[in-house]
C-alpha positions in Angstrom: 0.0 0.0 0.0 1.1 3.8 -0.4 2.3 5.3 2.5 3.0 8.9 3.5 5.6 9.1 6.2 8.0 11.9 7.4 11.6 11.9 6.2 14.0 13.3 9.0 17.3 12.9 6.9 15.3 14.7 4.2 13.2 16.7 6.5 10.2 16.4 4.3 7.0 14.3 3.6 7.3 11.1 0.8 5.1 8.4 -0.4 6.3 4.6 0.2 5.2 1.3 -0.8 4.8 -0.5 2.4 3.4 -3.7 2.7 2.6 -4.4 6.4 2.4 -8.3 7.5 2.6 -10.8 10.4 6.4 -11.2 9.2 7.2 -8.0 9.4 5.7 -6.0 11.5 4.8 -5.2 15.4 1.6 -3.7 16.6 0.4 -2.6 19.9 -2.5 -2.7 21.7 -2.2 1.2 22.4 -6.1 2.4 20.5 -6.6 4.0 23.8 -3.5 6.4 24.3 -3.1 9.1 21.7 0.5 9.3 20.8 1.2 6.1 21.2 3.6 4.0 19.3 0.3 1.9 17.6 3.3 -0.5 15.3 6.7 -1.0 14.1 7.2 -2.1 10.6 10.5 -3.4 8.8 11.1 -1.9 5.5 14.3 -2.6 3.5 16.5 -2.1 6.4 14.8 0.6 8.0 12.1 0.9 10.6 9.0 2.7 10.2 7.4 3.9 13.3 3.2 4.6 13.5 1.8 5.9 16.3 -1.7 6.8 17.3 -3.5 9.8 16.4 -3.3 12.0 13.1 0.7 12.5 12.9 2.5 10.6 9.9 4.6 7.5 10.8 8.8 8.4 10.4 10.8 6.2 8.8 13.9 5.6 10.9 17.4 4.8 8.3 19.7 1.7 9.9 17.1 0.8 12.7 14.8 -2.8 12.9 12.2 -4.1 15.2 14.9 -6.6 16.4 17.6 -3.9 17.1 15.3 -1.9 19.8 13.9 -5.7 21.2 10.5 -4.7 19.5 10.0 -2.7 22.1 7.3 0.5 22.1 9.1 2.8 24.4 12.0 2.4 22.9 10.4 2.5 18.8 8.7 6.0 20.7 12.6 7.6 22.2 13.9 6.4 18.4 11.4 8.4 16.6 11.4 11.5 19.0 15.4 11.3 18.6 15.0 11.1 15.0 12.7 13.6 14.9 14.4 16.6 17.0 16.9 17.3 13.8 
């Protein structure tokens, strides 16, 4: 499916192909909490992070669910990290 996510090394909005499946993604039970990380999705060696509520999910260069132990809190401190550029 097309995707629009935010770029932080290009600081800008793009469209993806991202195809989300058991295989490689993550979700959360987090419906309830607005900005919450909602999944975690592998992409061609990169991570791209959704969260709950209306922002667009970041793509995150050299990261993957394994290398932050599929773990929300720390897929929410990656994306805030990337984002503060």
């Amino acid at each position: 499916m097309k995707l629009t996510v935010y770029n932080p090394q290009k600081g800008r909005l793009e469209t993806i192909d991202l195809v989300v499946s058991e295989t490689n993604t993550t979700k959360f039970d987090t419906c309830d909490t607005p900005g919450a990380i909602e999944m975690i999705t592998d992409i061609d060696g990169n991570l791209v992070i959704t969260e709950t509520g209306w922002n667009y999910p970041v793509i995150v260069y050299g990261a993957s669910r394994e290398s932050i132990g599929y773990d929300p809190n720390k897929a929410k401190k990656l994306r805030d990290q990337s984002i503060e550029c």
